[in-house]
NULO-583179 format. One record per residue: residue number from 1; x, y, z of N, C-alpha, C, CB in turn. Coordinates in steps of 0.2 Angstrom, whole numbers, plus 5000, padded with zeros to 4 digits. Each point is the difference from the previous one (the first is absolute). Glycine has a CB too. Layout:
REM residues N
{pt NUM,{X,Y,Z},{X,Y,Z},{X,Y,Z},{X,Y,Z}}
...
END
This chain:
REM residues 70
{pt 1,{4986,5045,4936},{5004,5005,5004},{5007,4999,4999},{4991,5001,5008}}
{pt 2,{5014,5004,4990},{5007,5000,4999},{5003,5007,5005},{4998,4993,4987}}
{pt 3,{5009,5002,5016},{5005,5006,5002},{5005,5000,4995},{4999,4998,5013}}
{pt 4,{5003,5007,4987},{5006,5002,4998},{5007,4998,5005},{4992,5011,4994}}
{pt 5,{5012,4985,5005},{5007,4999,5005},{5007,5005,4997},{4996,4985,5001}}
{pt 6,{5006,5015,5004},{5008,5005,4998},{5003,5001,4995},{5003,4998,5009}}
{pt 7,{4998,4994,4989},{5002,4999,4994},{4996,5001,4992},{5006,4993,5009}}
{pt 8,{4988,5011,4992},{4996,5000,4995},{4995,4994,4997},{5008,5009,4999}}
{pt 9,{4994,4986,5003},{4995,4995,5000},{4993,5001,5003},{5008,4995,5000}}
{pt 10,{4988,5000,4998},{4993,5001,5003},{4998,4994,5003},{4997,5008,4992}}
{pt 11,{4999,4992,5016},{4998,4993,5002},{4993,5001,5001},{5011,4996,5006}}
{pt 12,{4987,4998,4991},{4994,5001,4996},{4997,4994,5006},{5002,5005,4984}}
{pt 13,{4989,5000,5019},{4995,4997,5006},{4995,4995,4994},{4999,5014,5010}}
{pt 14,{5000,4982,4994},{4994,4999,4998},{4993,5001,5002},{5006,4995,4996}}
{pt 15,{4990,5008,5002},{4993,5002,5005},{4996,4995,5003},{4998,5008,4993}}
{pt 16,{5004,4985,5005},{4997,4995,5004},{5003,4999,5008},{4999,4995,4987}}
{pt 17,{5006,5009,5012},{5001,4998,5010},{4997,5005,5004},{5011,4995,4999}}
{pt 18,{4985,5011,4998},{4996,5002,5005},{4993,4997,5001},{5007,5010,4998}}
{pt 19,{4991,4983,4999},{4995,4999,5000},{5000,4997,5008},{4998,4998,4986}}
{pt 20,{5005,5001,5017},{5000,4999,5009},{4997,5006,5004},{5011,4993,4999}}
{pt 21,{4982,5006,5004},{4999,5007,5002},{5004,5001,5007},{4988,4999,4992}}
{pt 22,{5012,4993,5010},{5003,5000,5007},{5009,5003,5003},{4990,4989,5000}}
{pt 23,{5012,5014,4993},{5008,5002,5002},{4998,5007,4995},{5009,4986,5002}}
{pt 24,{4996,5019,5001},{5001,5007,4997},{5005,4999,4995},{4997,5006,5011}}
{pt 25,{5000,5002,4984},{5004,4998,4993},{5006,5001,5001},{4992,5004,4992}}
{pt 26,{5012,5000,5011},{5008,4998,5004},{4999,4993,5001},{5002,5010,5007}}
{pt 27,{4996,4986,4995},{5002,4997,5003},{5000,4989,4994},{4997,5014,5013}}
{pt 28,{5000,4990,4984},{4997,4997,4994},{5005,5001,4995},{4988,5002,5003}}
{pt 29,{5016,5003,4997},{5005,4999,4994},{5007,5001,5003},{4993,5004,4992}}
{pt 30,{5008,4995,5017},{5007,5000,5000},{4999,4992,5002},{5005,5013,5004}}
{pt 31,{4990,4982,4996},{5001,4994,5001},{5000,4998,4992},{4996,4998,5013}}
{pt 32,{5002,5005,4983},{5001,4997,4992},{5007,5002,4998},{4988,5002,4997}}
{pt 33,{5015,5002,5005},{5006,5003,5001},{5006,4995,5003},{4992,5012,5001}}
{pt 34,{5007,4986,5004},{5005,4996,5003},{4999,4992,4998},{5000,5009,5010}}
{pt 35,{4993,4989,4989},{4999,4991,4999},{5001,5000,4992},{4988,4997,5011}}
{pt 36,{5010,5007,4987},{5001,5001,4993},{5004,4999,4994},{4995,5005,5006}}
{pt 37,{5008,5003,4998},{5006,5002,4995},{5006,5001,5002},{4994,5005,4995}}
{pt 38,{5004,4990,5014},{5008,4999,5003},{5003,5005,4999},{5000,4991,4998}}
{pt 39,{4997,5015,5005},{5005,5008,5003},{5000,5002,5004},{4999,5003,4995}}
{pt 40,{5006,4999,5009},{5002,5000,5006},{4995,5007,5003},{5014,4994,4997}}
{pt 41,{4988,5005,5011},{4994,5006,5002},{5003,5008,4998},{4997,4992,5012}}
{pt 42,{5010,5009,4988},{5004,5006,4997},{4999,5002,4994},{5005,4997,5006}}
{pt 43,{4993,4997,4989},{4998,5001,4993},{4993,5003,5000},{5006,4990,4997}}
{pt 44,{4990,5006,5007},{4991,5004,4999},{5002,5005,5003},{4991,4992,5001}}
{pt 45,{5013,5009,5004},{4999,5007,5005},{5001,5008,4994},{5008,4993,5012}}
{pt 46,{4997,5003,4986},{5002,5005,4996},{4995,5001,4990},{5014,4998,5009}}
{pt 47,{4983,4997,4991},{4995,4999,4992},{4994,5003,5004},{5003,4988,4992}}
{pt 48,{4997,5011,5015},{4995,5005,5003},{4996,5006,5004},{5002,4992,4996}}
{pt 49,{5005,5011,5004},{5003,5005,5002},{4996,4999,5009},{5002,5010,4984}}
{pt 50,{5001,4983,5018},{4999,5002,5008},{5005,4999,5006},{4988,4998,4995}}
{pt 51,{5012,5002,5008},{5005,4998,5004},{4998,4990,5001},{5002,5015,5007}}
{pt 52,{5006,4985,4993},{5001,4989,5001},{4996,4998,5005},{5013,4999,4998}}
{pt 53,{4988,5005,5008},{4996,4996,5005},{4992,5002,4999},{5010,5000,5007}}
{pt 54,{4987,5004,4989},{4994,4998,4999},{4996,4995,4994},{5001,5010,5005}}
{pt 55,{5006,4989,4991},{4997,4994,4996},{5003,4993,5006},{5002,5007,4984}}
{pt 56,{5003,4994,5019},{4998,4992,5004},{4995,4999,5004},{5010,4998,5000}}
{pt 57,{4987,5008,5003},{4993,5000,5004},{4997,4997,4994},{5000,5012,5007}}
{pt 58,{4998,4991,4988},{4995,4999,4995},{4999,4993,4999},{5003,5011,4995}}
{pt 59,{5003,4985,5002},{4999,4994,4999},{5000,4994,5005},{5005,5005,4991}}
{pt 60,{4999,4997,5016},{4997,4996,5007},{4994,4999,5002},{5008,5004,5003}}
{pt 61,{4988,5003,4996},{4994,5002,5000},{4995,4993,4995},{5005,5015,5003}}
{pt 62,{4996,4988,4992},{4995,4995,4997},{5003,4992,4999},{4996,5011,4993}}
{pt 63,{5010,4988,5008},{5002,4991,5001},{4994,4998,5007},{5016,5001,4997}}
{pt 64,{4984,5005,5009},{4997,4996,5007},{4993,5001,4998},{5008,5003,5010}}
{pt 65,{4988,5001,4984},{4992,5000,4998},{5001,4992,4998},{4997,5014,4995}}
{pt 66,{5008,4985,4999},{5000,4994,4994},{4998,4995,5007},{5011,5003,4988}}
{pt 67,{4995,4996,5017},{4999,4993,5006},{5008,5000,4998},{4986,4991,4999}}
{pt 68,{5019,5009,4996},{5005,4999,4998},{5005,4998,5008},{4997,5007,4988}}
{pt 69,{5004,4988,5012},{5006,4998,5005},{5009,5001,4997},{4989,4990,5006}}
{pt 70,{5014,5013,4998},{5006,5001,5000},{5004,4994,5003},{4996,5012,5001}}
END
């Protein structure tokens, strides 16, 4: 899977991180997105045309599935 970014680049998924059945495909590629490719929540907001505060949902969300301590 690939986005298209503002700048015409392309950030390229790989299909192996939806192999987790226990986290939603949102939510599966904004934490590949942020642990990853170290991009900011504004960045995905906008590579995935959603508002910021539902990608920090998104990735809060699946850190407290993971167990992840802050």
């Amino acid at each position: 899977m690939s986005f298209s970014n503002k700048e015409g680049g392309e950030v390229l998924i790989p299909s192996t991180i939806f192999l987790d059945r226990n986290i939603s495909v949102l939510e599966a590629v904004v934490e590949y997105l942020k642990d990853k490719k170290e991009m900011s929540y504004h960045e995905m907001a906008v590579l995935l045309n959603r508002d910021d505060r539902t990608i920090w949902t998104c990735y809060n969300r699946v850190q407290k599935k993971r167990g992840v301590k802050k």
